[in-house]
Structure formats: structure tokens, C-alpha cells
N, C-alpha and C positions, 0 to 999 in steps of 0.2 A: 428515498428516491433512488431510484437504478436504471433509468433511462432520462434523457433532457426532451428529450422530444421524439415524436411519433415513430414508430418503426412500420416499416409493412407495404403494400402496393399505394401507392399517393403520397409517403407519408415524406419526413424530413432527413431518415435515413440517415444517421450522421454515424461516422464506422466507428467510434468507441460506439453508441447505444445498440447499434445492430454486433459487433462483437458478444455484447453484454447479451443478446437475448438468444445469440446464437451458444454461450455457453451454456446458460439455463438451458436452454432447452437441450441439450449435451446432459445435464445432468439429472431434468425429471423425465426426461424423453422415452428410458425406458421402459417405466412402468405404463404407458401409454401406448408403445410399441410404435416408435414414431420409426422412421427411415433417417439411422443417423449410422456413425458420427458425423455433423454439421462441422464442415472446414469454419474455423474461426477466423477471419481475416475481414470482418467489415463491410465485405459485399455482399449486398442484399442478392442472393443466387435464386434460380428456382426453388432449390431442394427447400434451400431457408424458407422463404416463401409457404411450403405445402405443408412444413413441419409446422411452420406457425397455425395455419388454419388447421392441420389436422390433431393440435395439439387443445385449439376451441372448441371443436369440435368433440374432443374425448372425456372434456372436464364440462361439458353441457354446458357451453358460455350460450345461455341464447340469445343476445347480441353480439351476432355473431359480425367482425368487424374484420376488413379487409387490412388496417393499420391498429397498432397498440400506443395506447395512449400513457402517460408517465403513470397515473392511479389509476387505471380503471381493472374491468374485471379480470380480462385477461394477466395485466399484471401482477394482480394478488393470485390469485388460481398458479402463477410460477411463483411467486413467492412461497405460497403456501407448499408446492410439489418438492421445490428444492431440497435435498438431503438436506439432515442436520448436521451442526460442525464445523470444521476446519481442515476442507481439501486443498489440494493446489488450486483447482479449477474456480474457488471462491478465491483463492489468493490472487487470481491472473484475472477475476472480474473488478477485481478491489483498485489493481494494479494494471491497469486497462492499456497501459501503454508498452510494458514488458512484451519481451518476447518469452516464448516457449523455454529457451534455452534459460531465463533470469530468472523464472518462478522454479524451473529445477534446480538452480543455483543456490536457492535463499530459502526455498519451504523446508528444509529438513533443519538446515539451523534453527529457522526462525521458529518451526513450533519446538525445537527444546529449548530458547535462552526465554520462549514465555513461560514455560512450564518451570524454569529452574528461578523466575523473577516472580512467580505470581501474577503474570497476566496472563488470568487463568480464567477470569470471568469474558462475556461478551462484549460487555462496553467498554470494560479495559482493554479489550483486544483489538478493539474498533477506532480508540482512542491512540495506541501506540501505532497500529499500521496507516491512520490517516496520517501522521506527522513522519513518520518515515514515506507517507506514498509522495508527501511532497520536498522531503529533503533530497530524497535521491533521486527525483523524478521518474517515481513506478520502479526502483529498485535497477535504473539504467545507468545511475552514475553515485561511484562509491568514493569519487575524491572530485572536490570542488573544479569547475571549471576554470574560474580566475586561477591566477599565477600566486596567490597568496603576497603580494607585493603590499597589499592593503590591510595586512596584518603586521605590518613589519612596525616595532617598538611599541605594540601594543602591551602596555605593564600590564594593565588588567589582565591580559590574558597571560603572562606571563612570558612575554616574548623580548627579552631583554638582551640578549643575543644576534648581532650580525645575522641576518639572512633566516629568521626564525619564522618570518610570515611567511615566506613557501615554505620553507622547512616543517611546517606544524597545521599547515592549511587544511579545509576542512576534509574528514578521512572519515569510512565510515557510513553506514547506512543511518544517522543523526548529523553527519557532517561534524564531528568533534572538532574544533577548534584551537590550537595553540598551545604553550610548552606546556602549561601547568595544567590543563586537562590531560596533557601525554601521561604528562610524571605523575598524574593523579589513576587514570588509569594504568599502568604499569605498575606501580607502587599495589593495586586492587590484585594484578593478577600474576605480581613475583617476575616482574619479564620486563624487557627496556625495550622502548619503543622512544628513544631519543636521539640515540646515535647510530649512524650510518645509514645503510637505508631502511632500517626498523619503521620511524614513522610510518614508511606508505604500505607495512604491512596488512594498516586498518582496512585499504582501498581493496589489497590484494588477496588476502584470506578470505573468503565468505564466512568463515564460524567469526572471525574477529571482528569485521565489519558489522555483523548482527549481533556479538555480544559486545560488544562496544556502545551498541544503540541503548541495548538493554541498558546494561551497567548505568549510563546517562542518567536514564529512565527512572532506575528505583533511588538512586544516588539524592538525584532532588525530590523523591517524593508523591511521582504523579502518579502512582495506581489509586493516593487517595484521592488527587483532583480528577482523575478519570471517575472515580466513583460518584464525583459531585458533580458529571456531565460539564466540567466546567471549559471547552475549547481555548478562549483567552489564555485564563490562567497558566495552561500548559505550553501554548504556544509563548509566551511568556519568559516561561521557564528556560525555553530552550532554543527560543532566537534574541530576546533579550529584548524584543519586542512586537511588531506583530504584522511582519512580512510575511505576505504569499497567506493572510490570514481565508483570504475570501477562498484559494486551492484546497487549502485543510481541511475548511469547513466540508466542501463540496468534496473532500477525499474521505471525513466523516459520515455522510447523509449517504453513501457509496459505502462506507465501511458497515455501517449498521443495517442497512436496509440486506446485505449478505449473512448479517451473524447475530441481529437481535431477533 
């Protein structure tokens, strides 16, 4: 799925699905010779509007429809046109709520820490950017909003330490969690991320925030549960249980519908 509801003159218009069709069509638009680039912002404009009909019109939709429907023709005929791969411009239809400036911030990490992890296939790629599109909410927040207060003397996580739950709060495009993830990654990558203000390095770097997520990722295992389509089990994995489950999902059925 890559829209929720209708796009077009009459339709439901909602500015993530009209964002979404105004990328596609941004991206199959030129072998059609439409009149783009289409400003991405959610507004249903004119131009959007003539590229869409003049984009049914070039692919011989003949029902030919004033609004697009979540499956119907029109939508497969852009599925079908869409490049193949992994550009920014599918990162920022994936990641629907980024700005411009956050998919330039994170696409250049992000396709090397999949490449250096082996999320290398498409549903594994589908499967890691659904759970990062909901941990950082679309790659706009790399350290937890709470004050980390509600971590504090958590032993499991290894917060044994005076003031550990903000200290160790979530960081990171997976939201890493608490001392002994710190000392777990840092120990991974030869470097301290415990003392002073090392921690919030995860929030502040973009390589570290994404290979941080990585690290997580292959740590516990889930390129294999990415391969078994398994959503739970992953979400599982890495919230410890299955919060924000029904976003995931809907950040997956969005991931795939761009890259399988």
C-alpha cells in the first residue's frame, strides 16, 4: 500500500498520500515528459492535478479517473514506472514526515551501514527502515523525547548509577537504550560513549545514530527474522515488546510497496 485514501479532484487528499504521489510522479514523470519537478508539500496544486491526468493518460489508463484509488490502475502503472532501488526520493516517500534537509542527513549513512550489515536484500531493507521510520518518527528525532527519568535504576538495562536514565536515554536512530547497550556498543566500536557528553554523540553524529541502529540490528539477529517476514518478532526484539506495533506495520506495507 502507498496511499490510505483517494488522491485527485473529489478525492480525500490527505498531505502524506498527495506528498507520496507527488513524488512518484517526480520520479516516473520523465519518461512521460510530464511538466515537473512537482513541489512536494501535500497540496493538492494545479500542476499536481494535470501531471496526474496527464500521466493516465500516457500509460493508456482507460479509465481514466479524476481521483486514484489506494490499488487500482493508476496506482500499479506508478508502481510499475517507478525507478528501481534505493534513492533518497524513496527514502523521503518511506519517511513521509522528514524534511528535505533529514533524508539528506541520513541517506548517505544509511545506504552504507546497510551495505556494511548485509541489509542488502529488499525486505530486509523494508524491514529495518519500517522500525527505524517509527523509532525516530521518519528520522526527525534521534534522542528520546522524555527526560529519561523512567529509566533510572533500571538493572536490566544496566543503569546502576545515579542519574543513568537520562544519562543513557534513548539515542540514535533505534533509540538504543541504557548503560549496558552504551558499553555494549562502544566496546563494538573501540570508543566510549559513557562518559561526559559522549552518550549523546548517538543523537548528534548522523553516521553514529545510523550505525548504531545497524549494529542493534545484526547484534540480535533480525536480517534472519526479516527474511521470515516476521514484523512481531522483530518488533520484539527491539522494544521488548510491541509498542507503536500497528505504525510499523503501516511503516512496512509503505516500505515494501517502494522496494519489493
Amino acid at each position: 500500500m502507498c496511499i490510505v485514501g483517494s488522491v485527485g479532484s473529489g478525492g480525500k487528499n490527505a498531505s502524506a498520500d498527495v506528498k507520496r504521489i507527488q513524488l512518484m510522479l517526480n520520479l516516473c514523470g520523465p519518461q512521460y515528459g510530464l511538466e515537473l519537478p512537482l513541489i512536494v508539500d501535500g497540496g493538492l496544486c494545479k500542476l499536481s492535478l494535470q501531471a496526474l491526468t496527464a500521466f493516465q493518460q500516457r500509460v493508456c489508463i482507460s479509465a481514466l479517473r479524476s481521483c486514484v484509488e489506494p490499488d487500482d490502475d493508476a496506482m500499479r502503472a506508478l508502481k510499475a514506472s517507478i525507478p528501481k532501488g534505493f534513492g533518497p526520493e524513496k527514502l523521503r516517500a518511506i519517511m513521509i514526515n522528514a524534511t528535505p534537509s533529514q533524508i539528506d542527513r541520513y541517506y548517505q549513512p544509511l545506504v552504507a551501514a546497510m551495505a556494511r550489515n548485509d541489509i542488502d536484500s529488499p525486505l530486509r531493507m523494508a524491514h529495518f527502515l519500517a522500525q527505524l521510520g517509527h523509532e525516530s518518527g521518519d528520522l526527525r528525532y534521534c534522542e528520546e523525547i522524555a527526560d529519561g527519568r523512567a529509566y533510572e535504576g533500571r538493572v536490566d538495562l544496566g543503569n546502576t548509577v545515579k542519574g543513568d536514565g537520562p544519562l543513557f536515554k534513548g539515542r540514535g536512530l533505534i533509540q538504543l537504550t541504557g548503560r549496558a547497550n552504551y558499553r555494549s556498543y562502544g566496546l563494538a566500536r573501540g570508543r566510549d560513549f559513557l562518559t561526559g557528553d559522549n552518550p549523546r554523540l548517538l543523537a548528534l553524529d548522523p553516521e553514529l545514530a545510523v550505525d548504531v541502529a545497524a549494529w542493534f540490528w545484526t547484534t540480535r539477529g533480525l536480517n534472519a527474522i526479516a527474511d521470515a517476514d516476521d514484523l512481531r518478532l522483530i518488533t520484539r526484539r527491539i522494544n521488548g515488546g510491541y509498542n507503536g506495533l500497528d505504525d510499523r506495520e503501516m511503516h512496512l506495507k509503505q516500505a515494501k510497496w517502494f522496494l519489493l
